[in-house]
C-alpha positions in Angstrom: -6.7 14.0 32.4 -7.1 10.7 31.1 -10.9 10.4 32.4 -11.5 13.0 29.9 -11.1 10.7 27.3 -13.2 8.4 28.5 -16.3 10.5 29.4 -16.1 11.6 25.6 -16.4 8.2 24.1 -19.3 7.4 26.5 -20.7 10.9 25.2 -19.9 9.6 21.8 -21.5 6.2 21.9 -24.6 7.4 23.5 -25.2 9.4 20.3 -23.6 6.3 18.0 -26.7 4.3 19.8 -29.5 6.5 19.3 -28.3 6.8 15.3 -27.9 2.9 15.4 -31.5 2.5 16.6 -32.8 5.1 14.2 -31.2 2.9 11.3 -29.1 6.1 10.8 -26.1 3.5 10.2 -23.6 5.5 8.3 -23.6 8.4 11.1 -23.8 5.7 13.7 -20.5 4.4 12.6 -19.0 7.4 11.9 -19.9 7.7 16.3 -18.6 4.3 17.0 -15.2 5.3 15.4 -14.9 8.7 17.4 -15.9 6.7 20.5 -13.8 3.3 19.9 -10.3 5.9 19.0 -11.5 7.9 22.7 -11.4 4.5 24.7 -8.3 3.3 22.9 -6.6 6.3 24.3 -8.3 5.6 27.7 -7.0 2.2 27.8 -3.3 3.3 27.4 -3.9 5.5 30.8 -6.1 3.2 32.8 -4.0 1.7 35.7 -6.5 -0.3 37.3 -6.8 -4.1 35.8 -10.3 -4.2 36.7 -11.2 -1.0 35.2 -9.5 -2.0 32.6 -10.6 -5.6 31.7 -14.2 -3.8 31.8 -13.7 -1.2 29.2 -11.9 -3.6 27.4 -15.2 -5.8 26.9 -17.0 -3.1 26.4 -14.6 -1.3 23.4 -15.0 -5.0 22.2 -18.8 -5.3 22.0 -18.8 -1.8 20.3 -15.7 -2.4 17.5 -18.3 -5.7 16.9 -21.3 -3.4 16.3 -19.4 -1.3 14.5 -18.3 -3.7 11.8 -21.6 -5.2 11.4 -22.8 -1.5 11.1 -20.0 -1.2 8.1 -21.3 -4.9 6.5 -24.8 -3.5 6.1 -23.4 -0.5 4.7 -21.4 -2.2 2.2 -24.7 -4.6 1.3 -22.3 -7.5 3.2 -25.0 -7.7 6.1 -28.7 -8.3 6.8 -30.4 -5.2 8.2 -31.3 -6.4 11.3 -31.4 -3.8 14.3 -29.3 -5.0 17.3 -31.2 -4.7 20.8 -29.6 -1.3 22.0 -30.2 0.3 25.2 -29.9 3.9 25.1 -29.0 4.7 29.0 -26.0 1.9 29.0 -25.2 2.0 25.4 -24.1 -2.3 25.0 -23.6 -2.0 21.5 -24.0 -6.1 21.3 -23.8 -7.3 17.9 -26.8 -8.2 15.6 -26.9 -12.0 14.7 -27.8 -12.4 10.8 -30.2 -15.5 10.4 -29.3 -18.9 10.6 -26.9 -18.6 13.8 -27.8 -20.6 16.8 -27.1 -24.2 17.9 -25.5 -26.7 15.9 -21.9 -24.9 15.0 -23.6 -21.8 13.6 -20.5 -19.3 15.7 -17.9 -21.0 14.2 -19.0 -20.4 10.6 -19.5 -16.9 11.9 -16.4 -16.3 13.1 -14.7 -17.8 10.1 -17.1 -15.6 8.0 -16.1 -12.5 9.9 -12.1 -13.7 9.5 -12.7 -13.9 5.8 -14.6 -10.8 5.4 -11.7 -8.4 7.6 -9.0 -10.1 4.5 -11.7 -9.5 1.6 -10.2 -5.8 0.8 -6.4 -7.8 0.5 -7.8 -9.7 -2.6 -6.8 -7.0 -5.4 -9.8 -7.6 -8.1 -8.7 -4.9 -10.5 -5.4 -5.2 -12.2 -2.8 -2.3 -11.7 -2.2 -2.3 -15.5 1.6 -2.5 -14.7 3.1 -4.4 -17.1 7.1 -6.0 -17.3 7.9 -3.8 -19.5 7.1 -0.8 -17.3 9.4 -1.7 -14.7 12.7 -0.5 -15.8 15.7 -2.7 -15.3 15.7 -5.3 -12.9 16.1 -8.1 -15.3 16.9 -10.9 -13.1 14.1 -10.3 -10.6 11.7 -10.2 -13.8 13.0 -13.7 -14.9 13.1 -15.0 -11.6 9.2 -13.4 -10.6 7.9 -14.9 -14.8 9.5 -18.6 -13.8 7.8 -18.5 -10.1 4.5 -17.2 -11.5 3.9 -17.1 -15.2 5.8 -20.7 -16.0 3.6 -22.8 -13.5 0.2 -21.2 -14.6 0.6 -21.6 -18.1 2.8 -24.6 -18.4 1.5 -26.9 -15.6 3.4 -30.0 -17.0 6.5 -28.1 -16.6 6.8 -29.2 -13.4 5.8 -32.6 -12.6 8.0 -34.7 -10.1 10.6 -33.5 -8.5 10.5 -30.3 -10.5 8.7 -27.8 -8.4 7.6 -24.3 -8.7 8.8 -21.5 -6.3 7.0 -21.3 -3.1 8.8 -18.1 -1.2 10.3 -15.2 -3.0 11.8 -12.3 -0.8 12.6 -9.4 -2.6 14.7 -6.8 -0.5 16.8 -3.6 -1.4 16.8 0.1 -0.5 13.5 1.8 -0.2 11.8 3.7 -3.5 13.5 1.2 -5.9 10.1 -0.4 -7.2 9.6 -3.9 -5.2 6.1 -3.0 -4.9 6.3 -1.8 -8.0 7.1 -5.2 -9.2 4.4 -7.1 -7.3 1.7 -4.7 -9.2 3.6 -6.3 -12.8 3.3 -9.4 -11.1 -0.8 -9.1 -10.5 -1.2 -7.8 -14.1 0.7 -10.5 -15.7 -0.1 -13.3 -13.4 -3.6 -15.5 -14.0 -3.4 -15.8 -10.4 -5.9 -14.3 -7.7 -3.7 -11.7 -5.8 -3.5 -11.2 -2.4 -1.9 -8.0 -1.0 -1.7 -7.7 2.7 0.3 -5.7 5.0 0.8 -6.0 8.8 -2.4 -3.4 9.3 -4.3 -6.3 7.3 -3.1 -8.8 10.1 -3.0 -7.9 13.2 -5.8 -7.5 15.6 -6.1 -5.9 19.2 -7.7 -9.1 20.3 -5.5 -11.7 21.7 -5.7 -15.3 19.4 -7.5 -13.0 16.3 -4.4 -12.5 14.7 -2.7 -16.0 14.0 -6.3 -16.5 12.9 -6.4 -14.0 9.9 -3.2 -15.8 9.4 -4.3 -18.6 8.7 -7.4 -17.9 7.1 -5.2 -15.6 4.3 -3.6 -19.0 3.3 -6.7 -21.2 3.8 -8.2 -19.0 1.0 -5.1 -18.6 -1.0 -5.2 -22.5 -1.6 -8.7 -22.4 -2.0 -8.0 -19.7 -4.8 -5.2 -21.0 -6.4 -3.5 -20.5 -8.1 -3.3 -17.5 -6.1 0.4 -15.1 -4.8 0.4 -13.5 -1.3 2.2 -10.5 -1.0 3.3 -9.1 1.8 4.6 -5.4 1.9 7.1 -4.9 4.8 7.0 -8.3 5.7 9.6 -7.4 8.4 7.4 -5.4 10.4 5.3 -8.8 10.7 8.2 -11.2 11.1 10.5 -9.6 12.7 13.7 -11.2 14.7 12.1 -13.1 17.7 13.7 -12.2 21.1 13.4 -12.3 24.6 11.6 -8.5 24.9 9.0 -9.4 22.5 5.3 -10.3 23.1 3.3 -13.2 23.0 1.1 -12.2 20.9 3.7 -11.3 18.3 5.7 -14.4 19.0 2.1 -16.4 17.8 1.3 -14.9 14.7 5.2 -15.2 13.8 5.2 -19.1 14.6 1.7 -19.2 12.7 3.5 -17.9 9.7 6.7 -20.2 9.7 4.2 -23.4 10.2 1.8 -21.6 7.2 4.7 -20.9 5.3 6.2 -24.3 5.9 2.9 -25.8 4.2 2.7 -24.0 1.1 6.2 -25.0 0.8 5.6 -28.8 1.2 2.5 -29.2 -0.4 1.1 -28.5 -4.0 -1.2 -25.6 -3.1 0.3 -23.8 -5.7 0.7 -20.9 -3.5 3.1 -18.0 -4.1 4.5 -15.9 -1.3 6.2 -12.7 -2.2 7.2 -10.5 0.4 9.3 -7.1 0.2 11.2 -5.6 2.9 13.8 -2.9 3.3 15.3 -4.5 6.5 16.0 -7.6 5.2 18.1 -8.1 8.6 15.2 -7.5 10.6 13.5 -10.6 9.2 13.4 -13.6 11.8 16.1 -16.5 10.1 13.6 -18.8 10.0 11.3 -16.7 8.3 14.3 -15.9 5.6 14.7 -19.5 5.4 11.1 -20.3 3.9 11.8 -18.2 1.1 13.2 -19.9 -1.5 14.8 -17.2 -3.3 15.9 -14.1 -1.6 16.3 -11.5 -4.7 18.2 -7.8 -3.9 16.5 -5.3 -5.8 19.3 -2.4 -6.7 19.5 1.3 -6.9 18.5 1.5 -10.8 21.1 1.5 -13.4 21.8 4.6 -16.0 19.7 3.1 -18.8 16.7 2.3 -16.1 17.1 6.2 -15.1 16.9 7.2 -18.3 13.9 5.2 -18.9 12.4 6.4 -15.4 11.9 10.0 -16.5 10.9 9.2 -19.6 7.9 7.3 -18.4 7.3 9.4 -15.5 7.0 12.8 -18.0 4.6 10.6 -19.9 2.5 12.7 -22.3 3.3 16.2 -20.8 4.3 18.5 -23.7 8.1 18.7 -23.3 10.9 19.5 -25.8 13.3 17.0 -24.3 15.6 14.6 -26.5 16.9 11.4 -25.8 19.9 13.0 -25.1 18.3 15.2 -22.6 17.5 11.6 -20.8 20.6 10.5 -21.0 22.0 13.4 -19.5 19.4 13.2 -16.6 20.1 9.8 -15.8 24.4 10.5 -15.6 23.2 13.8 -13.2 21.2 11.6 -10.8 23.7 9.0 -9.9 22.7 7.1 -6.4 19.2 8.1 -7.0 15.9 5.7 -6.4 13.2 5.0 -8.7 11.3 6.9 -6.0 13.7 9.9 -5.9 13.1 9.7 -9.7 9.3 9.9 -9.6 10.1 13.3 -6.8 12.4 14.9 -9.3 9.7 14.6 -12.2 6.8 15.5 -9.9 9.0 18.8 -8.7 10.1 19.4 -12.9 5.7 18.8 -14.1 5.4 22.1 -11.3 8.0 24.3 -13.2 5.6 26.1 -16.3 2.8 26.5 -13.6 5.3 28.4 -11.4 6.6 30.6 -14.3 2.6 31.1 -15.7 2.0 32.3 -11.8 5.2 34.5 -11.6 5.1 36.1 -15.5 4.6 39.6 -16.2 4.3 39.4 -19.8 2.5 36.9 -21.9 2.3 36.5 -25.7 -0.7 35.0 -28.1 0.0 31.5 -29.5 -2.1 28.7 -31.3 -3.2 26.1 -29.0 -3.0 21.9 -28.8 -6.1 22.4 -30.5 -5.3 25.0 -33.3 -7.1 28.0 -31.3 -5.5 30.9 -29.8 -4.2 30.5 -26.3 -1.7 32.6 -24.4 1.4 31.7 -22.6 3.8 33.7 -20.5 6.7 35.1 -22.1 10.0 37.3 -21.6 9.2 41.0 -21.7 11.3 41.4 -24.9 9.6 38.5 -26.5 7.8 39.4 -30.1 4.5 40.3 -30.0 4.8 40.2 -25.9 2.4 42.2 -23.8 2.2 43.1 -19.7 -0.4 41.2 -18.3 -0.5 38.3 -15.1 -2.2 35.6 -14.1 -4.7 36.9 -12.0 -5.5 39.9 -14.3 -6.1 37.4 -17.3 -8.7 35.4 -15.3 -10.5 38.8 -14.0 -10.6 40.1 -17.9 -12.2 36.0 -18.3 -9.2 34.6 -20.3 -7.9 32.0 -17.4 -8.8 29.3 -20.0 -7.2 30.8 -22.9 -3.6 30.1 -20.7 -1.5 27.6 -21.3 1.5 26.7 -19.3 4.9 26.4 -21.7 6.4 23.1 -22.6 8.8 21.6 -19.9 12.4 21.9 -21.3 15.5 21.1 -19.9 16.6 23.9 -17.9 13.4 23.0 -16.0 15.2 19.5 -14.9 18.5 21.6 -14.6 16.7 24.0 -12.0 15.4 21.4 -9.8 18.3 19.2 -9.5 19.7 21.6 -8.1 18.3 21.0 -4.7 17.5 17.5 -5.5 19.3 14.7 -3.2 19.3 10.7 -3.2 17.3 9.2 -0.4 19.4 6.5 -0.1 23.0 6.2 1.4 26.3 4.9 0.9 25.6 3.1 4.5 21.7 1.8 3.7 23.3 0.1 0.6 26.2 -1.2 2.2 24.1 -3.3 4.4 22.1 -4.4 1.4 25.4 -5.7 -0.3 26.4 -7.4 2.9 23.2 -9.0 3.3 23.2 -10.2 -0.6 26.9 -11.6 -0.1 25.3 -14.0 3.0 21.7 -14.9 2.0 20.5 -13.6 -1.7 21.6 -13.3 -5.1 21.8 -10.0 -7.4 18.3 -9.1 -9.3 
């Protein structure tokens, strides 16, 4: 069956090569995709090493074209048509000008490195500010003295006194440590980088301790600058006898990165977040200077969660209300927070869908609008959704202000994502290596 797969991605690239000769370059990659996911699939079947070392060096020469293809679509790349031969479909890569003798591959290849981590450099700030992130006081303080302090008051440290190099911030999942990185990008005159192991690792052997080490070759050119890396454990995990050696590289590439930051003044920040925090390698954990536990959020941080999350949807909440909320979702996440709220902003749509009688009201805007209504309501009248938008009144309905019972209805089959067990192991790991947030 496997041969299917690849007879389609030779099908596929013979069409990618005739709309790469034509210039046609946005369908041509679109072809090389289908094609390069067709022999991926291939290669996981092939049994025979020679077979498989050849479609192997072909998938390369067409992943090359392809992202030279994407370069001139984005305006990164010369338009210069690659010698393509319809009948055996090579797919080499186009040289821009300049290569040749004298070094010109090695610039290339660093080029190409650079360009693969140029979507990690976050250009536009999230607009999450400190005081967005609810609770977590002590990671704040500890993220404003390892970023903010050193940018704005370099003679702070001088001598002996250094900035942070590593922070690891680990905890249960949904409880806002990426959250906190995006504070840290607004706040922080600092180029950001945001990576993740989909950033870093490549299908060719030697490429990815390469990207390594071109992300921190670029940090210290930019710096300041802060790496962060999201699951950092699914890059770094414990080493072991089972593992690869290609993982086993781009872990030691890492340590011997990290270990330079560290010791140098390359005012380079590495902030990584992980929900196995016991999955990290030791040495790894050991090049992070601080190792912060981000919690479960508190009462008041709940309170404030739904409160920010409801935002500027009309609602007839009091603080109160909140305050109830936040005691009712004990052992929640910030995340489980966000999915209660998302659930509650669903509630007046359902009961505008499901409503048999609707009455006239005046509008956000002081014009009439209709909302649904209990039969017995004053000045109620039988009517639904669907029959108000075939008489050409959908845009007079308006959906009725969330209210409590709304909350009460949904919690009802609302549940914590997080267990008793998850943050037992979280509390362990916080006795041994970290300290609370």
């Amino acid at each position: 069956m496997y041969s299917n797969f690849k007879e389609k991605a030779i099908e596929y690239v013979k069409e990618a090569v005739q709309e790469d000769n034509a210039q046609n370059y946005q369908k041509a990659f679109e072809l090389y995709k289908i094609a390069l996911e067709y022999f991926s699939t291939h290669l996981k079947y092939e049994k025979n090493p020679r077979a498989k070392e050849a479609i192997t060096a072909k998938f390369k020469e067409y992943l090359d074209r392809a992202e030279y293809i994407k370069g001139i679509i984005d305006g990164q790349q010369p338009v210069i048509q690659a010698p393509m031969n319809g009948t055996s479909a090579t797919g080499q890569k186009a040289k821009p000008p300049g290569g040749g003798a004298g070094g010109g591959d090695g610039d290339s290849e660093k080029d190409k490195l650079r360009s693969a981590l140029g979507s990690a450099i976050m250009m536009d700030r999230p607009n999450v500010k400190w005081e967005d992130v609810a609770g977590l006081e002590g990671a704040k303080d500890a993220l404003k003295e390892a970023v903010i302090l050193p940018v704005k008051f370099p003679q702070f440290f001088t001598g002996k006194r250094k900035p942070w190099s590593g922070l690891l911030l680990y905890g249960p999942p949904g409880t806002g440590k990426s959250y906190l990185a995006k504070a840290v990008a607004t706040e922080a005159e600092s180029t950001f980088f945001s990576v993740s192991s989909s950033d870093l690792v490549s299908k060719w052997m030697g490429e990815s301790e390469k990207l390594v080490n071109q992300l921190f070759s670029l940090a210290r050119e930019k710096a300041p600058s802060i790496v962060f890396i999201d699951e950092i454990d699914a890059l770094c995990s414990t080493r072991g006898e089972g593992e690869s050696e290609a993982a086993r590289r781009i872990k030691t590439e890492f340590l011997v990165q990290m270990q330079g930051v560290s010791s140098s003044d390359a005012r380079v920040l590495v902030l990584g977040a992980t929900n196995l925090p016991y999955g990290l390698d030791q040495a790894m954990r050991r090049r992070f200077d601080k190792r912060i536990y981000i919690p479960l959020p508190e009462k008041a941080a709940r309170a404030h969660m739904f409160r920010v999350h409801l935002g500027d949807t009309p609602n007839v909440l009091t603080q109160a209300d909140f305050d109830e909320l936040a005691r009712r979702t004990e052992g929640f996440s910030g995340s489980d927070v966000n999915v209660v709220v998302k659930d509650v902003l669903m509630e007046p749509v359902r009961k505008t869908q499901e409503a048999t009688h609707f009455r006239s009201v005046k509008g956000p805007d002081g014009k009439e609008a209709l909302e649904p209504c209990s039969p017995g309501d004053r000045n109620a009248f039988p009517a639904t959704l669907a029959g108000l938008a075939g008489q050409g009144k959908a845009s007079l309905v308006q959906p009725p202000m969330i209210s409590m019972r709304d909350f009460e209805k949904v919690l009802l089959r609302a549940r914590p994502t997080v267990s008793h067990k998850d943050l037992e192991v979280h509390e362990k790991f916080t006795a041994e290596f970290g300290e609370e947030g």
